[in-house]
VEXRO-678818 format. One line per 8 residues: their letters; for each residue x, y, z of N, C-alpha, C. Coordinates in steps of 0.2 Angstrom, whole numbers, plus 2048, in hexadecimal, padded with zeros to 3 digits. Layout:
// residues N
A	X Y Z X Y Z X Y Z; ...
This chain:
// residues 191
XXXXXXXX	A70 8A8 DBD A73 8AF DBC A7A 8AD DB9; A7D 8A7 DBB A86 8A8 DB9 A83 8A3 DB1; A7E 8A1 DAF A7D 89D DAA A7D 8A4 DA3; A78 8A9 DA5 A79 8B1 DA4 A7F 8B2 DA0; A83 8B3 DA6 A8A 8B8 DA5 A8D 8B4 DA0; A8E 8AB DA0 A91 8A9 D9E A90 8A8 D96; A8B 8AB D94 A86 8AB D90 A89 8B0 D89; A8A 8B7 D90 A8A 8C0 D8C A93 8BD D8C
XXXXXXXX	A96 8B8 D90 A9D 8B9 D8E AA1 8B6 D88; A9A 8B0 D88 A9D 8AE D81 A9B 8AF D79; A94 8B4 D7B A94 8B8 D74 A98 8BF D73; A9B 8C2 D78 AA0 8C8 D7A AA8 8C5 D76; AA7 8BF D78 AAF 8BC D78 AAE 8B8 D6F; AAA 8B8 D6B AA8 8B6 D65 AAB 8B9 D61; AAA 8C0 D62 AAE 8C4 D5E AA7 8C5 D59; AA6 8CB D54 AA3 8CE D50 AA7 8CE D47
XXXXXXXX	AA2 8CD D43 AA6 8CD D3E AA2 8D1 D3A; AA2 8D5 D35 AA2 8DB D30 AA2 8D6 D29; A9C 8D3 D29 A9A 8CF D22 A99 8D4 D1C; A98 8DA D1C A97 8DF D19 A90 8DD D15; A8E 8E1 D0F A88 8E3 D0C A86 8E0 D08; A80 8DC D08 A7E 8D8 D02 A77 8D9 CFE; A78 8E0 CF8 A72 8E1 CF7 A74 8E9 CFA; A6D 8EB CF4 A6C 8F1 CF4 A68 8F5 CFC
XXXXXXXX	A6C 8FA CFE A6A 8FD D05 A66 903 D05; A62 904 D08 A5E 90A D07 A5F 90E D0F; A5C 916 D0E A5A 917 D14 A54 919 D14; A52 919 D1A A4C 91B D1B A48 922 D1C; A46 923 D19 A43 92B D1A A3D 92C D1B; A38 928 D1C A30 929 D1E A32 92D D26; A2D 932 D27 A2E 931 D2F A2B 92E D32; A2B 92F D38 A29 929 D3E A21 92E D3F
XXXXXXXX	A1D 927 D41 A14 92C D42 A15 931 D46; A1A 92E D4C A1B 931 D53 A1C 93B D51; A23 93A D4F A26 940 D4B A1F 945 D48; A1B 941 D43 A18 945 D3F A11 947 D42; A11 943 D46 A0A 948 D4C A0B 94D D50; A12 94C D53 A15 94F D57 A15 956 D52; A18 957 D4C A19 95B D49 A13 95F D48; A0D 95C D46 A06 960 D45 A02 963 D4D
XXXXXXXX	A04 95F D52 A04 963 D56 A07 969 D5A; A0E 968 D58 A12 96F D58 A10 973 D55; A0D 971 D4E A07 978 D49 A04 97A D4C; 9FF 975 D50 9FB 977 D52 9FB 97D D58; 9FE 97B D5A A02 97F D61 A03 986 D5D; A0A 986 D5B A0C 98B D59 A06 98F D52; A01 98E D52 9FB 991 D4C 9F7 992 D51; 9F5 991 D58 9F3 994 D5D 9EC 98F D5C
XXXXXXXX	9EC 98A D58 9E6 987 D57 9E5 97F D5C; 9E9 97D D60 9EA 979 D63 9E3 978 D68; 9E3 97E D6C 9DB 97D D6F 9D5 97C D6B; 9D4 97E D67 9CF 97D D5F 9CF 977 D5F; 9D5 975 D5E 9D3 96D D5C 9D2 969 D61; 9D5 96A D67 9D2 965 D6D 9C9 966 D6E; 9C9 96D D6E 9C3 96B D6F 9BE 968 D6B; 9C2 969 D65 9BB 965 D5D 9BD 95F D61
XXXXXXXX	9C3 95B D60 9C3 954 D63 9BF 950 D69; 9BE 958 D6E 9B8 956 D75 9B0 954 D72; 9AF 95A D6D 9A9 95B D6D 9A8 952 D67; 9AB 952 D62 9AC 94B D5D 9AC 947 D64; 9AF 944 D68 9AC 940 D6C 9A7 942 D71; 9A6 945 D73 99E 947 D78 999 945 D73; 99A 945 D6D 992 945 D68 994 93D D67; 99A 93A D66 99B 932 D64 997 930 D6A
XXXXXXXX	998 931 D73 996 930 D78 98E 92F D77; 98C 936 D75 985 939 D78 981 935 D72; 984 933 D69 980 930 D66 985 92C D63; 984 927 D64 989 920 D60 985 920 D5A; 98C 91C D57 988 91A D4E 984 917 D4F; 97F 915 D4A 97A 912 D4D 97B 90C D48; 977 905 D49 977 900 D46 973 8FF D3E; 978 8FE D3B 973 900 D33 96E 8FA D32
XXXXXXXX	96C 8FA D2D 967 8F4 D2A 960 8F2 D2F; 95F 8F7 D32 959 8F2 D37 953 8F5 D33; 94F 8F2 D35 946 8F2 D34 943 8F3 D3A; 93D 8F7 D38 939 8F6 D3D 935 8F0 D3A; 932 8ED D42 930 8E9 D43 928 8E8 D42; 925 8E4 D3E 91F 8E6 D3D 918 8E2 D3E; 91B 8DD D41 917 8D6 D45 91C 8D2 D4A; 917 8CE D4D 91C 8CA D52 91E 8C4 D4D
XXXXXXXX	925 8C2 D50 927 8BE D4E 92D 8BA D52; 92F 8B3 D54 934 8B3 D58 938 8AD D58; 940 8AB D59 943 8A6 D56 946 8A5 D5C; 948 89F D5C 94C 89B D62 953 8A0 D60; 958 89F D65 95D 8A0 D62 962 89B D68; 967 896 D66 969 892 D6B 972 893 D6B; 973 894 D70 97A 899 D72 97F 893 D73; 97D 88E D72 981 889 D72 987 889 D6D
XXXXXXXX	98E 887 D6E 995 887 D6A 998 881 D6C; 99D 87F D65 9A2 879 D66 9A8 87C D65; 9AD 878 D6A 9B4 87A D6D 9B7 87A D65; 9BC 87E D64 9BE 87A D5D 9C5 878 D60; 9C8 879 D64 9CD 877 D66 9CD 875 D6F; 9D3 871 D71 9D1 86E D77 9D4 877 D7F; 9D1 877 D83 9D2 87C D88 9D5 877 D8D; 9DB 87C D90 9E0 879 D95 9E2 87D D9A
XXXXXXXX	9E3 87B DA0 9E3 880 DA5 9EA 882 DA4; 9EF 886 DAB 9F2 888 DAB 9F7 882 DAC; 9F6 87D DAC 9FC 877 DAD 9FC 872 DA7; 9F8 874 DA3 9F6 86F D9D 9F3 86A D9E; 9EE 86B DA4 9E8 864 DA5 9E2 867 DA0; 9E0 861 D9C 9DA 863 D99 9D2 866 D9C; 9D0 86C D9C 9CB 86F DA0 9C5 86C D9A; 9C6 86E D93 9C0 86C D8E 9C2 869 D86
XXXXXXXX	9BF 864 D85 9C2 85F D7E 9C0 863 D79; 9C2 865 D74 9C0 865 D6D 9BB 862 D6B; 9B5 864 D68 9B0 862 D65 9AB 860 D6A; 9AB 863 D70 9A5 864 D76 9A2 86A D72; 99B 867 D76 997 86E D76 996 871 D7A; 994 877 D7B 993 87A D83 98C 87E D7F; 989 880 D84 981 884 D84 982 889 D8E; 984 88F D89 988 894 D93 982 893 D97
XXXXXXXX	97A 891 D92 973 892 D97 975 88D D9C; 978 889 D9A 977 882 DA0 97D 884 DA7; 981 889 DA6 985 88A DAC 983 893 DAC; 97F 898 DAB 97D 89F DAC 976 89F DAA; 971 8A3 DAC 96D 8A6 DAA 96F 8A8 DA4; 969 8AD DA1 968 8B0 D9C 968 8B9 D9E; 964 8B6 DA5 963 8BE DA8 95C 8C4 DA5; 95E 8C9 DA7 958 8CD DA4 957 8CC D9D
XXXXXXXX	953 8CC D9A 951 8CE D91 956 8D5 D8E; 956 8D4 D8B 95A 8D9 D85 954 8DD D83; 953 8E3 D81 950 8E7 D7D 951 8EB D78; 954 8E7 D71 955 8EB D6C 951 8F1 D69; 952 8F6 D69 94E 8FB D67 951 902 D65; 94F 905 D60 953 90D D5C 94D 911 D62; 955 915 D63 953 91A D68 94F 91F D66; 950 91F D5F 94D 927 D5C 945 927 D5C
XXXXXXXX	944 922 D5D 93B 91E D5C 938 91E D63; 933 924 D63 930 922 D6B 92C 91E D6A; 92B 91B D66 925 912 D69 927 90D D68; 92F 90E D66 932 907 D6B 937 909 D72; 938 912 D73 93A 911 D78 934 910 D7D; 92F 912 D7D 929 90F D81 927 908 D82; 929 904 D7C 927 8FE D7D 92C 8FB D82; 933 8FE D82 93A 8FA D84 938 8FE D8C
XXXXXXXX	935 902 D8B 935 905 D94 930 902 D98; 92A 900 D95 923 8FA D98 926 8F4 D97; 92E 8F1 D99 931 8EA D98 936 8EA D9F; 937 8E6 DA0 93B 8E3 DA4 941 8E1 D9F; 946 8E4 DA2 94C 8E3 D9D 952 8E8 D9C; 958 8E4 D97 95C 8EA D97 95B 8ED D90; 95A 8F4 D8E 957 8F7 D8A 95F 8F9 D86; 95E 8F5 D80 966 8F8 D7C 963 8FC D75
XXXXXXXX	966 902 D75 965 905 D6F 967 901 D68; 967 903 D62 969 903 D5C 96C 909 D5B; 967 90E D5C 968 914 D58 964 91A D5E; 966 91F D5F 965 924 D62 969 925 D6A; 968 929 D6C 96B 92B D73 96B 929 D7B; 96E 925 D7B 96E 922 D80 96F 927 D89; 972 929 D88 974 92E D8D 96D 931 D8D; 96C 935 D89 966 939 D8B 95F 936 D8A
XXXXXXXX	95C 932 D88 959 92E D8C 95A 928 D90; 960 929 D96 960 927 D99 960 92B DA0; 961 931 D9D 95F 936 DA1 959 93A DA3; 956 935 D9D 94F 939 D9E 94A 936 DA0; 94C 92F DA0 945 928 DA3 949 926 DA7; 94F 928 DAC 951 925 DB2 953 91D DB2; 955 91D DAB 954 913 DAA 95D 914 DA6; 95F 90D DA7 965 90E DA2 963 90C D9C
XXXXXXXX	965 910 D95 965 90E D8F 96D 90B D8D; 96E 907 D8A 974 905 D89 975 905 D82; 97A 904 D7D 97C 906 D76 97E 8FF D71; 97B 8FC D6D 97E 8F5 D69 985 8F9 D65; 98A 8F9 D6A 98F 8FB D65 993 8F8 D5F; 991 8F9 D59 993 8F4 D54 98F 8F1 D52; 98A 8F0 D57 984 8EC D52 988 8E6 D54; 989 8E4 D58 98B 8DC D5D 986 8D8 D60
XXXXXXXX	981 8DB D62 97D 8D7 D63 978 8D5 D5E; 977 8DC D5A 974 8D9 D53 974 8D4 D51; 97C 8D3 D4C 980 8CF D4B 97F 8C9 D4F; 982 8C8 D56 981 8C1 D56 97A 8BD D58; 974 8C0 D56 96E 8BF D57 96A 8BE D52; 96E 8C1 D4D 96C 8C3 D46 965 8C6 D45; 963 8CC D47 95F 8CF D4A 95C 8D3 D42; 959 8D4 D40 958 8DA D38 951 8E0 D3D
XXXXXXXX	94D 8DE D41 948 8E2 D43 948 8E4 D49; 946 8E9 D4B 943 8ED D51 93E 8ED D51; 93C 8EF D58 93D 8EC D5E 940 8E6 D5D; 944 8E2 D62 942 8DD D62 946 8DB D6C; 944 8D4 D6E 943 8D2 D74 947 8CC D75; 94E 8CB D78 952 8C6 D79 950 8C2 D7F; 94F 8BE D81 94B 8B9 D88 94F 8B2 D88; 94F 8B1 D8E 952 8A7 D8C 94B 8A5 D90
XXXXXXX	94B 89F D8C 946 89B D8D 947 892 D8E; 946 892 D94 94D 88B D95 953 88C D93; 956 888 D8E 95D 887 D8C 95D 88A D84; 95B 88E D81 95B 893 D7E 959 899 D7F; 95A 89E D79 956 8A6 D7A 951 8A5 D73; 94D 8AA D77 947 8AE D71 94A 8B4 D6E; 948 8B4 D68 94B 8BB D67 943 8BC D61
């Protein structure tokens, strides 16, 4: 603390100097985002349209909720087919706990099968198709959509259906067809 004060006393006791202006000065005249939302919702307000718009923005999310984007580029699937896929990665840099003791070295591999399960299977499948929501429903597994409404057949087969948001798990599985069925099988998956 007296290291502090001694600190504020000797840049107070410095004194300030007035180098004056080097280069042309501008001012600034954008407004601030803050300011100019603020202002479209005083419109709003004062134009009597303020509920109007809340509600479009309830209803734009309740539909975002009720039907997510779905995942572009898939096929249907039209024979069986099936590929290892092995979830193993290398460190690219070294992992250090919270006292900088080495926990994991740079250029290990890890494979997460070896220390987790895999767990239930995955079920990729477009929800808008009743014969892969049939197939994913006579499966043991977690059923994730691509495409259609989760919430409401979830409501209507008493199962959860869950949503590939972004298409993440496509992506990292490199997925192009539907159905398709994720499993581990020893120290890989099937997909």
């Amino acid at each position: 603390m007296a290291s502090i004060v001694i600190s504020i006393s000797c840049i107070l006791s410095c004194g300030a100097k007035d180098l004056g202006i080097v280069g042309t000065t501008f001012e600034i005249h954008e407004k601030s985002l803050l300011k100019i939302i603020e202002e479209r919702l005083q419109d709003l307000q004062t134009s009597g349209k303020l509920m109007d718009y809340q509600k479009e923005l309830q209803k734009r999310s309740l539909h975002s909720v009720e039907h997510p984007q779905c995942v572009e580029g898939l096929q249907n699937a039209t024979k069986y087919q099936s590929r290892e896929y092995d979830p193993s990665f290398v460190l690219d840099k070294d992992i250090k706990d919270h006292e900088g003791n080495s926990i994991a070295s740079a250029g290990t591999k890890y494979n997460p099968l070896d220390y987790h399960s895999f767990g239930k299977p995955l079920l990729l499948i477009d929800g808008d198709d009743i014969s892969q929501v049939a197939w994913a429903l006579n499966q043991e597994g977690k059923i994730v959509l691509t495409q259609g409404a989760p919430l409401l057949l979830t409501k209507e087969h008493k199962r959860t259906f869950f949503f590939d948001q972004g298409g993440l798990l496509v992506k990292k599985f490199d997925i192009s067809k539907i159905p398709v069925r994720v499993s581990q099988k020893d120290k890989v998956l099937i997909v």
